[in-house]
TITIDO-826157 format. One record per residue (C-alpha): residue in three letters; y, z, x. Coordinates in steps of 0.05 Angstrom, whole numbers, padded with zeros to 5 digits, always signed. Last residue first. Example, Ala and Ser with C-alpha at 12.3 -4.5 7.8 and 13.67 -1.06 7.14 Angstrom:
BEGIN
ser-00021+00143+00273ala-00090+00156+00246
//
This chain:
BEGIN
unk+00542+00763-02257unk+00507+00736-02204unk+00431+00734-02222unk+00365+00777-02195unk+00310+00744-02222unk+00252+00765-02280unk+00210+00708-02299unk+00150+00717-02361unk+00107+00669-02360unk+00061+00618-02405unk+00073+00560-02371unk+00014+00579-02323unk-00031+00590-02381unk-00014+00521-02412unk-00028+00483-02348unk-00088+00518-02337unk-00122+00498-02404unk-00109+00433-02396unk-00046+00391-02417unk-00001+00384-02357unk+00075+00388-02342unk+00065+00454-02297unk+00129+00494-02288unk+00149+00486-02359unk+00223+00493-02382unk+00222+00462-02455unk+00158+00521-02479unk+00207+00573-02510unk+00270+00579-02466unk+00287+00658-02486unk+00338+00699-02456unk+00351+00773-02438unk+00404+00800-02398unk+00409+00868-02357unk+00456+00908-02317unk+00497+00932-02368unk+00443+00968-02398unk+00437+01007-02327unk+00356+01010-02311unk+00329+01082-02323unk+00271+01067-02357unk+00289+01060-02424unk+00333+01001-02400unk+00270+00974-02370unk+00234+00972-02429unk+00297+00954-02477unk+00300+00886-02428unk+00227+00876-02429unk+00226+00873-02506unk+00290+00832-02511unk+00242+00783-02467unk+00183+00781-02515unk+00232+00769-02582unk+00265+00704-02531unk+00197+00678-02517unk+00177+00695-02592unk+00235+00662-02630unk+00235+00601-02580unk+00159+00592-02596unk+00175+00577-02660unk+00176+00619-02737unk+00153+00672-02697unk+00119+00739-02751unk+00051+00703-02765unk+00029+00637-02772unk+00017+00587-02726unk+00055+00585-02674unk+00057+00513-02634unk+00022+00493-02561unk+00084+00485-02514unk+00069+00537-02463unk+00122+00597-02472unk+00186+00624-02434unk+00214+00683-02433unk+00265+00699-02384unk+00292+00770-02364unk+00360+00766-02325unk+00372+00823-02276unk+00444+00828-02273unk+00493+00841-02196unk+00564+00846-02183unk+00564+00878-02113unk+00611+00935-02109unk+00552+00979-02127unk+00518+00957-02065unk+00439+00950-02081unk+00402+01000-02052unk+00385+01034-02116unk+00358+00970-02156unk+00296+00976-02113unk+00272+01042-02132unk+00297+01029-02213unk+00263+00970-02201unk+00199+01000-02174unk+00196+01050-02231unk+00211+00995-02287unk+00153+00949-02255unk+00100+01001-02263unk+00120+01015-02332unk+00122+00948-02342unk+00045+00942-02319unk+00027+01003-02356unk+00058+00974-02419unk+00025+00908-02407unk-00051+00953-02400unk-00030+00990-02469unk-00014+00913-02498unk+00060+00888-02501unk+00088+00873-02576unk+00116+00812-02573unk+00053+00780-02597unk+00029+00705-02605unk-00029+00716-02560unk-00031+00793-02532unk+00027+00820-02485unk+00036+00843-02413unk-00021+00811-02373unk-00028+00755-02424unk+00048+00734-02404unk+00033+00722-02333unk+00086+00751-02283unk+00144+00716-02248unk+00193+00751-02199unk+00243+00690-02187unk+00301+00672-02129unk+00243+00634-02091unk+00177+00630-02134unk+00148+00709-02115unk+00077+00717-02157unk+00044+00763-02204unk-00026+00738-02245unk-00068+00766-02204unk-00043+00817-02159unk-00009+00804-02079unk+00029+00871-02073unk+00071+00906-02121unk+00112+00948-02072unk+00124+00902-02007unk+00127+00841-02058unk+00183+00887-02089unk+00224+00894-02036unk+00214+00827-02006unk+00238+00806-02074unk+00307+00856-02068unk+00304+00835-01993unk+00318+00770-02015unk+00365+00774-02074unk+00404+00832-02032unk+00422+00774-01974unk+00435+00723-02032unk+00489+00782-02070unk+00516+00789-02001unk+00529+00716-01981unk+00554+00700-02052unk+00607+00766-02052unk+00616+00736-01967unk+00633+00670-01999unk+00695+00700-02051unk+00717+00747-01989unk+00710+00684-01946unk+00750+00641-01988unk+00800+00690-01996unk+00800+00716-01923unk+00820+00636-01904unk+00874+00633-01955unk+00903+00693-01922unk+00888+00669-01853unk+00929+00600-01872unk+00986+00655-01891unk+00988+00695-01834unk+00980+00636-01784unk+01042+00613-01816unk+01077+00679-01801unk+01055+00672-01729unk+01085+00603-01728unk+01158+00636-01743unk+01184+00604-01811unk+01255+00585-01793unk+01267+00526-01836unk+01254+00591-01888unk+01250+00561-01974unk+01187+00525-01960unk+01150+00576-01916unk+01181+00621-01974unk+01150+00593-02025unk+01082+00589-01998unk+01082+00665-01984unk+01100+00680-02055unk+01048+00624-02071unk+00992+00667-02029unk+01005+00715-02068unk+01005+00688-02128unk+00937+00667-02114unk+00908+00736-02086unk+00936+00768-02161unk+00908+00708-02195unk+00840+00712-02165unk+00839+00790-02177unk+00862+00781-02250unk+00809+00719-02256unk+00753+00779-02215unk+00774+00826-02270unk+00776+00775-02328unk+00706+00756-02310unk+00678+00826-02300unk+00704+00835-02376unk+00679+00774-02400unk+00610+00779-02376unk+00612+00859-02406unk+00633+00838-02476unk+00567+00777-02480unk+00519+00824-02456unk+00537+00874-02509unk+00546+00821-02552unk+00484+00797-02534unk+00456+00867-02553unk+00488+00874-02619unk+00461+00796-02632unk+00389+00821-02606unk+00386+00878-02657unk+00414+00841-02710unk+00360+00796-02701unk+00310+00849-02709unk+00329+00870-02766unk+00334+00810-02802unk+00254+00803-02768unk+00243+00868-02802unk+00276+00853-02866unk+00232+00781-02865unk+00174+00823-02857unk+00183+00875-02911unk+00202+00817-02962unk+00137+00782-02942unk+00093+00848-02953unk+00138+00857-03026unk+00123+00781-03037unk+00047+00792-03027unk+00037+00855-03055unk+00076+00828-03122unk+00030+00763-03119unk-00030+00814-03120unk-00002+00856-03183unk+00009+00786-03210unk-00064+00757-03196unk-00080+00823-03228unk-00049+00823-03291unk-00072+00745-03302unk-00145+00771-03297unk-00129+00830-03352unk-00088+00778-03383unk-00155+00731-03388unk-00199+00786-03400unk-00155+00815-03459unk-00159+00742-03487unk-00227+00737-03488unk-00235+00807-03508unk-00189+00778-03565unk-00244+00728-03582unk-00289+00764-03585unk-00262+00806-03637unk-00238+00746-03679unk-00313+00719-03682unk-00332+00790-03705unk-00285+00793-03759unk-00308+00732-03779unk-00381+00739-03770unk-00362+00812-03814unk-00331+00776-03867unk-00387+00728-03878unk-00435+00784-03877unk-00380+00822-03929unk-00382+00759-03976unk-00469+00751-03969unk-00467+00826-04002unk-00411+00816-04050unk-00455+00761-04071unk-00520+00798-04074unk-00491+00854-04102unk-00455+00811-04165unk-00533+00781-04160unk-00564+00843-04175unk-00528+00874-04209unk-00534+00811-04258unk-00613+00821-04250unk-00604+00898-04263unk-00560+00884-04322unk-00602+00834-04344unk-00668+00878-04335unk-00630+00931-04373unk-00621+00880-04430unk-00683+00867-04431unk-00716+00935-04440unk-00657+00959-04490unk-00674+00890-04532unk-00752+00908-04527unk-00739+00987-04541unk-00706+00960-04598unk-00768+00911-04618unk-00816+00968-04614unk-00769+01012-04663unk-00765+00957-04712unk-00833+00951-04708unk-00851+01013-04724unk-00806+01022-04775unk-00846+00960-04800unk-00912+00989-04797unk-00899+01059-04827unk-00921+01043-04895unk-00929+01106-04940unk-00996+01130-04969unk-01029+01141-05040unk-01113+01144-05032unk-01161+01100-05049unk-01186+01093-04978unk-01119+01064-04966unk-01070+01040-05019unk-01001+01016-05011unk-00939+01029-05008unk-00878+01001-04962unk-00838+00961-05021unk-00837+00999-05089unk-00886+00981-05142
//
């Protein structure tokens, strides 16, 4: 009898039980071998999963740690953007102080070329009287015969040089004093202003702020005050009468600190170029004026209080021989 009959209810039938099977355990093998794929799927995904995690921490770390950086040369950008202001704001102040100085060396110059030309005059003038009076000399020697009146001649001669020499001196003193008395008539008795002898001296806070060369709006009223009266006094001088008015500024001896003056001889000399232009803006001849600084090594007032220092601090203005 072939395999796969059999009887049922006493009938003839096939045997479908072990096709049946067979079916049941293929569907088994398909069922598990999906579940392995899925479970190897699974885990490949897993692992590529925990891989880009890892990845991105990395990538992350490495971010922050260029914004790190970036901060740090943002930071370092600016600390050499604010050098750069710095050394361009120091370069502009050293050009101006270059500047500056050129300005006062043109001017002594100026000073300087008109000194030496009234002084070769007068030495041309000197020599001129001198040989004369050496022509005259000569002869006395050279004539046994010299009348007395001609010797009077000559000792008059020397004696109308050194009175024409003494009577320049005599002038220019008689002028000095009514050219203060002048101007004590005109500015009055106000604080801070006084007459010493040959000197017209003035406080330097009323004309410019601490550690400035740069006079203040109520200093520029009180040089422009000073310029008019000048210009009135200056008129009656002689104009045969070799006259300057020197500007002196002079300091107390605390130090600068900071700022534009390396010393106090930079800013009492800066303060009376100042004056100088001032008054030559005025009206006051260029040729007429001089302009030097002593710092704080010519004090009126050797002390060390408060008063001391504000009287050393001055500004002198005399009328000079040139």
């Amino acid at each position: 009898m072939p395999r796969g009959r059999y009887r049922s209810g006493g009938h003839d039938g096939l045997n479908v039980w072990p096709g049946f099977v067979d079916a049941l355990s293929s569907l088994l093998l398909v069922i598990i071998f999906v579940l392995v794929a899925f479970v190897l799927t699974q885990f490949y995904l897993g692992a590529m999963l925990s891989g880009r995690d890892q990845t991105i921490t990395h990538l992350s770390k490495q971010l922050n740690e260029m914004t790190e950086l970036l901060d740090i040369e943002r930071r370092n950008s600016a600390e050499l953007k604010t050098t750069i202001g710095t050394l361009t704001e120091q370069l502009s102040a050293a050009n101006a102080e270059l500047d500056n100085a050129r300005g006062q060396i043109e001017e002594e110059h100026k000073l300087s070329a008109d000194a030496q030309a009234q002084a070769a005059l007068l030495n041309q003038q000197l020599d001129s009287m001198r040989q004369e009076l050496a022509r005259l000399t000569a002869e006395l020697s050279n004539s046994e015969a010299l009348s007395t009146e001609q010797k009077v001649e000559i000792a008059n001669l020397g004696k109308r040089l050194n009175a024409a020499l003494a009577g320049k001196v005599e002038e220019l003193t008689k002028f000095r004093s009514e050219f203060f008395g002048r101007l004590r008539q005109l500015l009055g008795n106000k604080p801070g202003i006084r007459i010493e002898g040959d000197r017209f001296v003035f406080q330097s806070e009323l004309l410019f702020p601490s550690g400035s060369a740069e006079p203040s709006e109520q200093g520029q009223a009180r040089l422009m005050e000073l310029a008019h009266t000048l210009v009135e006094v200056t008129k009656l001088i002689p104009a045969d009468i070799p006259w300057v008015l020197r500007v002196d500024g002079h300091t107390d001896k605390v130090p600068v600190k900071g700022g534009k003056f390396a010393s106090n001889w930079e800013l009492s000399t800066e303060r009376a170029v100042t004056i100088v232009k001032f008054l030559a803006a005025q009206g006051i001849p260029p040729e007429r004026l001089a302009a030097a600084g002593f710092g704080e090594y010519q004090p009126v007032d050797k002390g060390n209080d408060p008063a001391a220092l504000a009287k050393n601090r001055r500004i002198e203005i005399r009328l000079d021989q040139r």
